[in-house]
N, C-alpha and C positions, 0 to 999 in steps of 0.2 A: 504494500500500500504506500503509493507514493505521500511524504506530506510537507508543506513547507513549513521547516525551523523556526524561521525567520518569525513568523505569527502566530507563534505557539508562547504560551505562559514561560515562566520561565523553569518552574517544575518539570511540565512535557520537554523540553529545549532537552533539561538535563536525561529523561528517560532515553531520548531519541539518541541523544552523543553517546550514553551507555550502549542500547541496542545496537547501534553501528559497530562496536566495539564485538560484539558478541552473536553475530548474525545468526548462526550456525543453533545458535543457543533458546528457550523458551527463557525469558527475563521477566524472574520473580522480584519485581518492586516493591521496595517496603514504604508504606504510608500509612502511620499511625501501629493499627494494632491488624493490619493484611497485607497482606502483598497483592498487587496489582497486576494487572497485565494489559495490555493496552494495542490497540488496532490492530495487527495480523495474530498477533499472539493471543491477543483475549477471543477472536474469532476460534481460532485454534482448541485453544483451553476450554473455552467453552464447549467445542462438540464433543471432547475425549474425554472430558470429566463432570459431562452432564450440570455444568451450572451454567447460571444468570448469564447472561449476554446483555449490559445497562448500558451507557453511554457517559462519559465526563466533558465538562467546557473545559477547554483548554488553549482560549484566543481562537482557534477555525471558525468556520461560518457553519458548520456543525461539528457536532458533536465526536469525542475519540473513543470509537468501540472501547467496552473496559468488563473484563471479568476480573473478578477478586477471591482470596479465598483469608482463612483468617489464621493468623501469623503462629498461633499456638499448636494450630490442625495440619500443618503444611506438608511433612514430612509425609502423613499418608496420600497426599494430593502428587508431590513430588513421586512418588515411589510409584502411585500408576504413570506418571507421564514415564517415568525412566522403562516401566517394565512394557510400554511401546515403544520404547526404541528414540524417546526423544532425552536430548541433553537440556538441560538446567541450571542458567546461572541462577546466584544469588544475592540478589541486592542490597545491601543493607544501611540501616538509617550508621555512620560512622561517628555523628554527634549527636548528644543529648539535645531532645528538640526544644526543651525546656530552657535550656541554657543558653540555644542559638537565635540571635536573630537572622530572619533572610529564609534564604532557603539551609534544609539542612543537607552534611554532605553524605554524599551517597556512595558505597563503592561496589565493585563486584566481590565477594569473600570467597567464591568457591564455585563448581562449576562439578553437577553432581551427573553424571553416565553412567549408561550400565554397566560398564566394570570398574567403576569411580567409586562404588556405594561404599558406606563403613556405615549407615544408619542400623542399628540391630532390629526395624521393624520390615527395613526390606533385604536384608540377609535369610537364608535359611540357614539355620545353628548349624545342622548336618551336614552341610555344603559349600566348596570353597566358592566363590566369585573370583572368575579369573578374567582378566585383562590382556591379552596375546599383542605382542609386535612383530611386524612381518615383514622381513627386510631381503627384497630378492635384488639378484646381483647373478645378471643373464640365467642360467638353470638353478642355480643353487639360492638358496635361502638359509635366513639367520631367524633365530625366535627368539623372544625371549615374553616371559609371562610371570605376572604377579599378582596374588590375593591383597591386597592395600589395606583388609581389617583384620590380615594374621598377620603382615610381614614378609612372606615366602616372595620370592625371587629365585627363578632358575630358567633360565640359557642355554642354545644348543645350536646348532648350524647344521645342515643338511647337504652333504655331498654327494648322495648317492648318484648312480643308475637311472634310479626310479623315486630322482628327490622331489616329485610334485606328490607322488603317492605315499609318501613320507611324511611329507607334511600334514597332507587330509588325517593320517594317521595320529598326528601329534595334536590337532585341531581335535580330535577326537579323543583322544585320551584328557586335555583338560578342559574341553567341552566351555569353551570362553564365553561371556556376559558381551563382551566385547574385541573385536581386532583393529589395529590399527596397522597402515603399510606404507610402503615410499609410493613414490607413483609408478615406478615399472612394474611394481605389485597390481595395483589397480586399472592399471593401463594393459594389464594381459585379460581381457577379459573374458575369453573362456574359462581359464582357471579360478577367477572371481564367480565367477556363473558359477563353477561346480561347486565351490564353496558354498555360496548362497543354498545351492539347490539342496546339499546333503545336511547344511546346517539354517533353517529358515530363522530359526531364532536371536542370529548371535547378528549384532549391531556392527557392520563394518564401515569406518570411514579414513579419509586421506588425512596424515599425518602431514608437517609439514617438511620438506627436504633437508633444513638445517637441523631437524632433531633425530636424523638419521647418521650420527657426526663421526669421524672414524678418530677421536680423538680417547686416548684410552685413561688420558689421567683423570680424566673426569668422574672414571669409573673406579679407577682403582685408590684418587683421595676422598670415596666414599665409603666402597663397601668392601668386606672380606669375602675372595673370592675360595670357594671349598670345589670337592667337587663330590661325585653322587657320595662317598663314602665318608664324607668329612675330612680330606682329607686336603689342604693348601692347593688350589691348582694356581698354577704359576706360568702356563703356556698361552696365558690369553693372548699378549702380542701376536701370535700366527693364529688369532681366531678372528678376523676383520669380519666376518658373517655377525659372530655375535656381540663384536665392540657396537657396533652401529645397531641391532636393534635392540642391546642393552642401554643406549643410552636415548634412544627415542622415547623406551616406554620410562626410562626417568624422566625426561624432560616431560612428556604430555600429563604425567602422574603431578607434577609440580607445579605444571601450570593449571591443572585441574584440581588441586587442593591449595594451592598459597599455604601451607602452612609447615610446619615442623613432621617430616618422613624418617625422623630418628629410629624408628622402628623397622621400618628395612636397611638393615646395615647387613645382610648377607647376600652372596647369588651363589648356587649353586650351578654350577657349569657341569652338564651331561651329558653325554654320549646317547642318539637314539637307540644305537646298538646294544648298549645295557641293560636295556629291559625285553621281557618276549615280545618280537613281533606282532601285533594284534592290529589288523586292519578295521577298517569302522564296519562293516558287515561283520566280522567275526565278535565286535564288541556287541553291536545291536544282536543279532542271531545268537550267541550265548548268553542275552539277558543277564547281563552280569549286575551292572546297576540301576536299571529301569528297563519295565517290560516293552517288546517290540511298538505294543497296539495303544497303549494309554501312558507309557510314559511315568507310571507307577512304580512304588519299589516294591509292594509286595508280590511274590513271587519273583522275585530275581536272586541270584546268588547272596549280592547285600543281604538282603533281606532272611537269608537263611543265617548269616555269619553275624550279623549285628546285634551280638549283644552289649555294646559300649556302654559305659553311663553317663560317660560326658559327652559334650558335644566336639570336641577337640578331638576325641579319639574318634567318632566317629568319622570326621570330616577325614582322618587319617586313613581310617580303613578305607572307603572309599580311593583315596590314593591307593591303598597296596593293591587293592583288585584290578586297578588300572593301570601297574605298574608291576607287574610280576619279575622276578626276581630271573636271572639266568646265570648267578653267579653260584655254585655249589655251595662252598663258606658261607656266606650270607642267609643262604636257604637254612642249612641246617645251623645257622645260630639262632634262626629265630625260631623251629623246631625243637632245639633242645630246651630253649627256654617256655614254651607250651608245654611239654612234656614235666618239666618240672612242676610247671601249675597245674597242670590238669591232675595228676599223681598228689599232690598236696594240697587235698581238700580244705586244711585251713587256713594254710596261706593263700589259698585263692578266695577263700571266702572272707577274709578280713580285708583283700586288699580291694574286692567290689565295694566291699562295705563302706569302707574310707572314699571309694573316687564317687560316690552318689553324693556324697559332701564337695564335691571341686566342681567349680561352675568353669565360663569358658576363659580361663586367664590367658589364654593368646588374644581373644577378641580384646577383653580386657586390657592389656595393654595397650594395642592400638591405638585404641577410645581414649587412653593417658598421654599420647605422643601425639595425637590428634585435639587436644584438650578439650574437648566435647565428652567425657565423663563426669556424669554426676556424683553426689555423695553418697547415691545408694549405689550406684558402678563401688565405690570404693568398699562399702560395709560388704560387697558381693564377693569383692578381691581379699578383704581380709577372713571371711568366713570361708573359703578356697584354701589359704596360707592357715587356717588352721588345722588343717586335715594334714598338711606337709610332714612334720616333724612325727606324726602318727604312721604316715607309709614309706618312710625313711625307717622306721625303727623294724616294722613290719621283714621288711628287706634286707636288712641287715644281714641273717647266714643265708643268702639266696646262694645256689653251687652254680647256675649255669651261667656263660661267660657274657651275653648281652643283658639277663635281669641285676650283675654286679655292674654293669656298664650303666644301666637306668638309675642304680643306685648311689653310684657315683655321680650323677649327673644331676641329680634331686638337690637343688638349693632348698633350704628350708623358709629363707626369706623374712627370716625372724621379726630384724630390722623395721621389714616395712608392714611387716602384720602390728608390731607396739609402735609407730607412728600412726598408722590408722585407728590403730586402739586407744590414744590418748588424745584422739582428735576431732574423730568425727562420732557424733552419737550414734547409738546402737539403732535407732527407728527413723535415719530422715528422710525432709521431705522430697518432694521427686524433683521439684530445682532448686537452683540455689538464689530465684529473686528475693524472699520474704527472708533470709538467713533461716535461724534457728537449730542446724547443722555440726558447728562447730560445741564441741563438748566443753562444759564449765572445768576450770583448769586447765586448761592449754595454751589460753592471752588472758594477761592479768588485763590487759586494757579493756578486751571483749566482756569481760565479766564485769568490770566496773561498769561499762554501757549497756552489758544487758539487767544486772543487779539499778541504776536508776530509772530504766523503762519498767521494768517490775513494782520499784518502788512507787513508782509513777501510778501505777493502776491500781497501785494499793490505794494509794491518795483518792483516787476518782471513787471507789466502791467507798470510802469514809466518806469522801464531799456528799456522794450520793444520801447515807444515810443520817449526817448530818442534816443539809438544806431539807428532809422531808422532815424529822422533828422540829427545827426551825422555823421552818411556812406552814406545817398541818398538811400540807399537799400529800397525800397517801400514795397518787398515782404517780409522783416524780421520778424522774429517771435520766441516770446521764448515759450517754449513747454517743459514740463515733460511723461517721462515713469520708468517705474520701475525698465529699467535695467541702462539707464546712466544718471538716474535724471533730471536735466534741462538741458536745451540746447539752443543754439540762431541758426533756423535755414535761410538755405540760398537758392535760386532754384538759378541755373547752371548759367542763366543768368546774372547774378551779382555777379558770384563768383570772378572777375575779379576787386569788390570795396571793399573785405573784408580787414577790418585793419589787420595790424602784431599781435597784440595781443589777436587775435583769434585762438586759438586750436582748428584744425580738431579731429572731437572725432569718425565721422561716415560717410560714403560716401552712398547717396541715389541714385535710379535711375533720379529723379529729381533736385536732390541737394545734400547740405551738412549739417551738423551739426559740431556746434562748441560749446567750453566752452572757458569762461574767469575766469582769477583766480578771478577777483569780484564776478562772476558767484559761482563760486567753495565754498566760504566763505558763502554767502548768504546761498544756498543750503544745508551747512550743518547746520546752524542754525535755515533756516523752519523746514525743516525733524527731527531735532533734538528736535525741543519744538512740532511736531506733532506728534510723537513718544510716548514725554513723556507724553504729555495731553490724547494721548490714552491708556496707562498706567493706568493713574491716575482717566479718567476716571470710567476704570474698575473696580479699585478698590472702587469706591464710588457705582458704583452700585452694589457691591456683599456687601457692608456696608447695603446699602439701602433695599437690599432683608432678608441678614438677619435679620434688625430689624424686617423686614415682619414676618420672621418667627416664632419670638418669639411670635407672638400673634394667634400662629396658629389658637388656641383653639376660640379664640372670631369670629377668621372668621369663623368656622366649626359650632358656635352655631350658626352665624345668619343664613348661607348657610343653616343648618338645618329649619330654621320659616322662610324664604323665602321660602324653596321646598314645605314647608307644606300650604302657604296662597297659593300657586302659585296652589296646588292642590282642594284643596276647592273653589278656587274662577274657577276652570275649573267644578267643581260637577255644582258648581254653575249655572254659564252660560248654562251646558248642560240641567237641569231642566227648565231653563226657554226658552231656545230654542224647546224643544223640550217635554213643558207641561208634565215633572215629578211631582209625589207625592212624599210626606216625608213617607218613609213609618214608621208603627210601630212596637219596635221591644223588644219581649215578652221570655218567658220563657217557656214555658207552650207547647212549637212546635205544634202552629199553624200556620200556613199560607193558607191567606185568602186574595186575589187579587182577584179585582176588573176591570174588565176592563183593564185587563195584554196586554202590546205588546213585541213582541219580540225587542228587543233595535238596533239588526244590521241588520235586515230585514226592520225594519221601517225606520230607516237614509236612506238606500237603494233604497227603495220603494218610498219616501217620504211621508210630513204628510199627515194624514186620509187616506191613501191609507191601512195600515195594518189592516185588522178585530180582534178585540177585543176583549177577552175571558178571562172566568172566574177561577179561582183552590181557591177548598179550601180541606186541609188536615190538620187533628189533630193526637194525641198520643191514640186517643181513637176508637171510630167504622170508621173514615175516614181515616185509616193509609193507604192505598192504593186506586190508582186509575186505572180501565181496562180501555184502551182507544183502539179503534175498530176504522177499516176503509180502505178503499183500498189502493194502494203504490201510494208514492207521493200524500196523502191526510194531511200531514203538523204533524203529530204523533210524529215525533222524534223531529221537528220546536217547539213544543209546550211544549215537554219536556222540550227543550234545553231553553224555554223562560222560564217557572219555575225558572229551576236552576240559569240561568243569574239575572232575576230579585232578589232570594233570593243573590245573591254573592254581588250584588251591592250594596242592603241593608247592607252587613255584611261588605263591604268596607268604609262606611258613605256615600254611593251615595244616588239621590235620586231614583224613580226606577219609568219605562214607566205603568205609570197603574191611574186608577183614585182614587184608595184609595189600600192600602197594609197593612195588618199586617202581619210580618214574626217571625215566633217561630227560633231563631238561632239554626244552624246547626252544 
């Protein structure tokens, strides 16, 4: 919608220099207590979220379409625009309007996408939100992708043969919110097509050229670079695929938060060849984590193995099912440490019992390095850090060599559990406008300002029952609102015993309202010290958050060997619920099952109800098997249990059969 600047107010003037700024963007305007939206955008806004479509004066010869929504409710307004695929800046009042004359100033704070989110109301707890960069350079391509409200960062480059089928492959293994790419990405536009076509969901747009930069210190004076095993990688120099779309999706990440990303301070750089090949037909076709037809988790593999109690571990397992393992070592570490819990009934069953108490301390961090964590974010994080030093202890004589690894890795985080504990009260409220948050004893100054606002009210409930023995008035009453403060009111009936030295402030259908100048003094003294105590508050809890934050890293490691027991001790329980073997696991590609069941048929079915069957194939005269029979005689069921059983093996699960050796895949 064309409009001329030049005749617009000076409000609109400012809306319109922002929108130019931000084309690409829906621009959420704050005026007063909503945000705004205004001529293409308010048309917009108004069809996909079903409101008002009004109009504002703004200097034109009519009126400037205007939809609004209200500043408190926004996030779920926001969160349907984001989950069509549209971006969201956010405009915010930058001065107190109170305090400014003019206009007030306004700026953009953030620019909310769909793999931008970090709001916990459009997250799913169980599920990462990934963000993909896609940086092609003639056949070959570079990725890199990030969860923005865990942290996670990991990097990879694609040189194969068949590196477009590699990549749909890796699109599909972290199944993105969003991609972003250079232009020779999006200028091939058959392969953009096929992407589209196999992923309808995921939000893809052009990045711009200079955040695709092949400049490596950008990268390496921010983050420490590991690799799949934690281990230092140091070869990134001869990796230009993924210096450049490592450092797009930082810059697009930074320009779409403005704010402190202290919490992504790692990338893991990894090989696609490290995990089993799994094409996006064998992921969809083996319903591993949502079914073919609805996109459902139950009945899928997940869904058979998910017993997690957090959501950190979940969002984990997920990862392992999608990332199966082709290293033997690895496989059988995390084998023997199932083995151990599933065999020690009590150790498994104290250590469930502790993680039902640990809420999601990776999100939780974020929301601390993001500074958009509230005071009950905090009571949430220190009720988490209580359970710590309990499955620490728990751990203690574990034998196998990755539950001493978890063990070691568990911060207990003392520290910040008794700064939270001497700080923020046990029950606060859900923001920090009105204070009341910070715990008595922790600012001698807050306590003096909250101790004269108390004292304050004591004062008012005396004046109250003084002035009614005083006047005879039976019905008096003093009473606050926000636009004439306190008041002594009166009903009609007795307005005939009010003293002289009562000011009429307000005439009711019922009565009156009056002020006294004792009134008048008092008044500004409560309001004055509860003013400043909510002040003062705030500042001690963004003191208190940021010390949070400096320990990002200690909460990320333990969040880390939390998701990891929280998943093992689900391998766990699902084996002995559900009489799994350990299976063995070989080099030599054999696979030799025993009394195989299919794993989401049998939950299904329930036990003994699945019939039982055998597979074995080697690298030598059994490389294939003909399997014959009429439709719907269980052919493809059987298949599908093969390859299930094999992936659960190469995840560290144990697998439904009464004996397994699996050659990895």
């Amino acid at each position: 919608m064309q409009v001329d600047k030049s005749k617009c107010s000076p409000m609109m003037q400012n809306y319109i220099e922002t929108k130019e700024q931000y084309q690409d963007c829906i621009l959420f305007y704050r005026l007063g207590d909503f945000y705004e939206m205004f001529f293409d955008d308010a048309i917009l806004v108004s069809r996909e979220l079903e409101i008002t479509l009004t109009g504002k004066d703004c200097g034109l010869e009519e009126r400037a379409p205007m939809a609004g929504v209200p500043f408190h409710a926004a996030e779920n307004y926001i969160a349907k625009l984001v989950s069509k695929g549209y971006k969201v800046a956010i405009c915010e009042q930058l001065e107190d309007p109170k305090t400014t004359k003019g206009i007030v100033k306004r700026g953009v704070i953030k620019i909310v996408t769909p793999g931008t989110v970090v709001e916990s109301n459009m997250l799913e707890e169980r599920k990462n939100n990934y963000i993909m960069a896609i940086y092609k350079a003639g056949l070959y391509f570079g990725i890199a992708i990030s969860d923005i409200s865990t942290g996670e960062f990991y990097s990879s480059s694609i040189k194969e043969n068949n590196n477009f089928s590699l990549l749909l492959d890796e699109i599909s293994r972290y199944n993105p919110a969003e991609i972003i790419t250079n232009k020779m990405m999006m200028d091939s536009t058959e392969e953009i097509s096929k992407i589209k076509t196999r992923f309808p969901n995921v939000y893809i747009t052009l990045a711009k050229e200079e955040y695709f930069s092949e400049d490596i210190s950008k990268i390496q004076n921010t983050f420490v670079l590991v690799d799949s095993k934690g281990n230092e990688f140091t070869e990134i120099k001869q990796n230009l695929l993924a210096i450049c779309s490592i450092n797009a999706l930082k810059e697009y990440i930074e320009k779409t938060q403005m704010t402190d990303l202290s919490h992504i301070n790692k990338i893991v750089i990894y090989s696609v060849s490290k995990y089993m090949s799994l094409d996006i037909n064998a992921r969809r076709n083996l319903e591993i984590t949502e079914k073919l037809r609805d996109k459902s988790k139950k009945g899928t593999l997940l869904w058979v193995l998910d017993k997690t109690s957090t959501s950190m571990g979940g969002r984990l397992l997920r990862r392992w099912l999608n990332d199966p393992l082709i290293d033997e070592n690895e496989i059988n570490k995390r084998l023997d440490a199932v083995e151990e819990l599933k065999n020690n009934i009590i150790l498994r069953g104290d250590i469930i019992e502790s993680l039902k108490k640990v809420y999601d301390i990776e999100r939780l961090a974020g929301k601390m390095a993001y500074g958009n964590a509230t005071p009950r974010d905090m009571i949430t994080l220190k009720n988490s850090l209580t359970k710590l030093p309990e499955i620490k202890a728990v751990l203690s004589d574990v034998q196998s060599n990755y539950l001493k690894e978890i063990y070691l890795k568990i911060d207990e985080l003392q520290d910040i559990f008794k700064l939270i504990d001497i700080s923020i009260v046990d029950d606060p409220p859900m923001n920090t406008k009105d204070g009341g948050y910070i715990k008595l004893g922790f600012s001698e100054e807050i306590d003096t300002l909250k101790n004269a606002t108390q004292n304050g009210k004591s004062w008012l409930m005396k004046l109250e029952a003084d002035e009614k023995e005083k006047t005879g008035i039976k019905s008096l009453k003093v009473g606050f609102n926000k636009v004439f403060g306190y008041y002594i009111e009166v009903t009609n009936s007795y307005k005939n015993m009010v003293p002289d030295n009562y000011i009429r402030k307000q005439t009711l259908t019922n009565g009156e309202r009056y002020i006294t100048e004792e009134l008048k003094i008092k008044e500004n003294q409560i309001l004055g010290a509860e003013e400043k105590a909510i002040k003062l508050e705030l500042e001690a809890f963004r003191t208190i958050r940021e010390e949070i934050s400096r320990n990002i890293k200690r909460l990320q490691r333990t969040a880390e060997a939390i998701s990891c027991l929280d998943v093992l001790s689900s391998f766990a329980k699902v084996a002995e619920d559900m009489n799994y073997c350990k299976p063995l696991i070989n080099k030599e590609g054999i696979i030799d099952i025993k009394d195989g069941r299919h794993p989401v048929i049998e939950k299904m079915l329930g036990a003994g109800e699945f019939i039982p069957n055998d597979t074995y194939l080697d690298e030598n005269l059994n490389r294939l098997s003909i399997i014959t029979g009429p439709n719907m005689a269980g052919k493809s069921t059987y298949m599908r249990q093969v390859a299930l059983i094999t992936l659960m093996a190469q995840v560290g699960s144990f697998v439904p059969a009464s004996s397994a050796t699996i050659g990895v895949v």
